[in-house]
Every structure is written in C-alpha cells, then in structure tokens.
N, C-alpha and C positions, 0 to 999 in steps of 0.2 A: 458466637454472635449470630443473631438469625437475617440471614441475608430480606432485604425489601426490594418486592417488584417496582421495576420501572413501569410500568404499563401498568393498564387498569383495565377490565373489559367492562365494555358498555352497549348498548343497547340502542338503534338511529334509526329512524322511520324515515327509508328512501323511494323514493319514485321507482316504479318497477322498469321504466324507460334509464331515470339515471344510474339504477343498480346495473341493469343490464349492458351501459355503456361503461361504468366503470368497470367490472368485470372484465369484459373486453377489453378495456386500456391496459390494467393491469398485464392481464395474460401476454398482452403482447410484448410489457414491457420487463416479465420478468420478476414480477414483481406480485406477492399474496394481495387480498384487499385489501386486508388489515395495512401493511403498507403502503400500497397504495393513498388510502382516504388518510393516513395521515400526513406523509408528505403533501399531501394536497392540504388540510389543515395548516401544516407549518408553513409552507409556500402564503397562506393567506394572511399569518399571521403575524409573517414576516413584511407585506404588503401593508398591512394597518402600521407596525412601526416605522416604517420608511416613511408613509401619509403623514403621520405624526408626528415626526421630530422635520419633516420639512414644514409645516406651520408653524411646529415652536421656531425655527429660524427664520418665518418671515415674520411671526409675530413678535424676534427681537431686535427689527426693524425701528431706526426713531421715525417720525414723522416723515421729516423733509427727505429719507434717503432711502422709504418706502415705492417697492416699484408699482407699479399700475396693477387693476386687478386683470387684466391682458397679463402683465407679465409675471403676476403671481400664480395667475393658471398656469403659462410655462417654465414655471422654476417649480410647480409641484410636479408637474407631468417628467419634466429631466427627473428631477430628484426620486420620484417615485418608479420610473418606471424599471422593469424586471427585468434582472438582468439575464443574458444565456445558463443555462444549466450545464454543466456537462452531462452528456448523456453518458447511461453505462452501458456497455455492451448488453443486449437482450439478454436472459437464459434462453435454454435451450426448452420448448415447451417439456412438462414432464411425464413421462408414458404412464401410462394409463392402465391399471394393473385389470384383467380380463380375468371375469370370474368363467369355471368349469361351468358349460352345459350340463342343466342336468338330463336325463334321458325320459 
C-alpha cells in the first residue's frame, strides 16, 4: 500500500521585513519555517472557528432573550479569545557545519 504525504509543498509571496521576522521567531523558538508558518496558519484557523460557532450561538438566540449588541461584542470577545499555549522548551540552536578554507 503506497503510503500519502501529509503535507504539501507550496509556494507564498512574503514581505522581506515579515520573512525576516519570522525566521527569527522561528529560530528562537526551535522551531524550522516550515513549522513555524503553519502553526501560525492553524492558530488562525482555529480563531475563525472559535469567531464562528460563537455567532452561531448568539444567532440561536430567540428574540426576547437576545443580549444587547454591547453584550454580543463581549460574549464574542470571551468566547473567542486565545487561549495560553504551552510553550515547549526552545531547541538548542543548531551548529553550523564550517566549510575548509581553501588556500
């Protein structure tokens, strides 16, 4: 049975300022780009479903028992908002293989 990749490679037109900071984020967190930018994907995408199913539960609100739109901004902001990550310990940066001088 021929095994299927989970992953896909693709191709993303980044700001040279946001490449260059995520790079940096990465590195320090231990983390390649490539993982990097997609937990930051999933993180966002888990944001939009959170946004989402808190409307569908204020849009299955009857009329009279609908709260103010004051308190429908703060029951999306609780609901949505992000929760603590646990962080993982860094890696350890990794050495850097030093090519021979040539003469």
């Amino acid at each position: 049975m021929p095994l299927v990749a989970t992953t896909q490679k693709i191709s993303v037109a980044m700001g040279r300022e946001e490449l260059r900071l995520a790079k940096t984020a990465a590195d320090e967190e231990g983390l390649s780009l490539s993982a990097f930018v997609t937990r930051a994907v999933r993180e966002r995408l888990e944001e939009r479903r959170r946004t989402e199913a808190a409307r569908a539960v204020l849009a299955s609100f009857s009329p009279e028992d609908l709260p103010t739109p004051e308190e429908q901004r703060d029951l999306v902001e609780l609901w949505t908002r992000e929760r603590p990550i646990a962080a993982r310990p860094a890696k350890a940066p990794k050495a850097r293989k030093r090519r021979p001088r040539v003469a």
